[in-house]
Structure formats: C-alpha cells, structure tokens
N, C-alpha and C positions, 0 to 999 in steps of 0.2 A: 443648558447646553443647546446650543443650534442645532439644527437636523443636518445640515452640511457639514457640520463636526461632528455628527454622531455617525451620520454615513460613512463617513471618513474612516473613524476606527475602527467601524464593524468592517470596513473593506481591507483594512490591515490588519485584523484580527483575523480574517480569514483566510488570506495568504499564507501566514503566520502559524497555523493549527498544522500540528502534521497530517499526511496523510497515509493513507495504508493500500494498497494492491494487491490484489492476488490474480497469481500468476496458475493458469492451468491451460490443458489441453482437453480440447471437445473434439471429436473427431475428427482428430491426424492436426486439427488450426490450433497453432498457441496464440492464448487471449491473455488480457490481461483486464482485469474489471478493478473500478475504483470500489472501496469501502465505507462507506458513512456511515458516523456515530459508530466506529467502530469500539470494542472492548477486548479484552485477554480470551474471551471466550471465543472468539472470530478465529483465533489462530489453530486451524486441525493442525493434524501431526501428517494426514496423505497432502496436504500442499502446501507452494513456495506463496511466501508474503514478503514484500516490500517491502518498511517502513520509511517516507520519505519526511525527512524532520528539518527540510529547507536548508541547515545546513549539515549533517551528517544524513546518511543513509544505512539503515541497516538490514538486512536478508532475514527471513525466518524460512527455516528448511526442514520441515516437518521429519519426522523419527521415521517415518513409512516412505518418505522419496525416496526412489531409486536416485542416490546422488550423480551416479557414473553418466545417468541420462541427462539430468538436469546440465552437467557440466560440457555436453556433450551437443548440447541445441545452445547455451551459451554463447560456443566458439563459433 
C-alpha cells in the first residue's frame, strides 16, 4: 500500500471515529471539552456528554444533573 493511500484512510478513518464531549460549567462559563480514547467509564452520572457519531447524535445526562437547569442554559 502507498503512503498517500494509507494517509488517505487514516484521514477518513478519523473523521469517521465518533466523538464524545463533555459539557460542564467552571465558574458561572459553560465549556465544552473534547474526549480522546474515550470508554463507558468516562461517562459520571454529575455531567452532560455528547456523543457525536457524524451521523446521529446522542446526550448523556447524568442521574445527578439538575435537568430543569441543563434545559434552562439550552434555550
């Protein structure tokens, strides 16, 4: 395999991989920080995660969020 075909696919492989965020507040600022090499054990139950799967998206909204708030910085 060529290197220009291999870079190729590691560049679409990459794109490709989901990704994960999480979503929290540090004093009064809401951040949002990417996750690498993320696993199931990433996900607490006190914060909000992302999962972006390029074409679906899905929320992880921990057991300890205050929902009313989360839905409340949303709008």
């Amino acid at each position: 395999m060529k290197v220009s075909t291999l870079k190729l696919y590691f560049s679409m492989l990459c794109r490709t991989l989901p990704v994960l965020h999480s979503k929290f507040i540090f004093e009064s600022i809401e951040q949002v920080k990417e996750i690498h090499h993320f696993t199931q054990d990433d996900l607490m139950t006190e914060d909000v995660f992302i999962l972006d799967c390029h074409t679906s998206i899905f929320v992880w909204v921990g057991q300890q969020v205050d929902v009313t708030r989360v839905l409340h910085e949303a709008c």
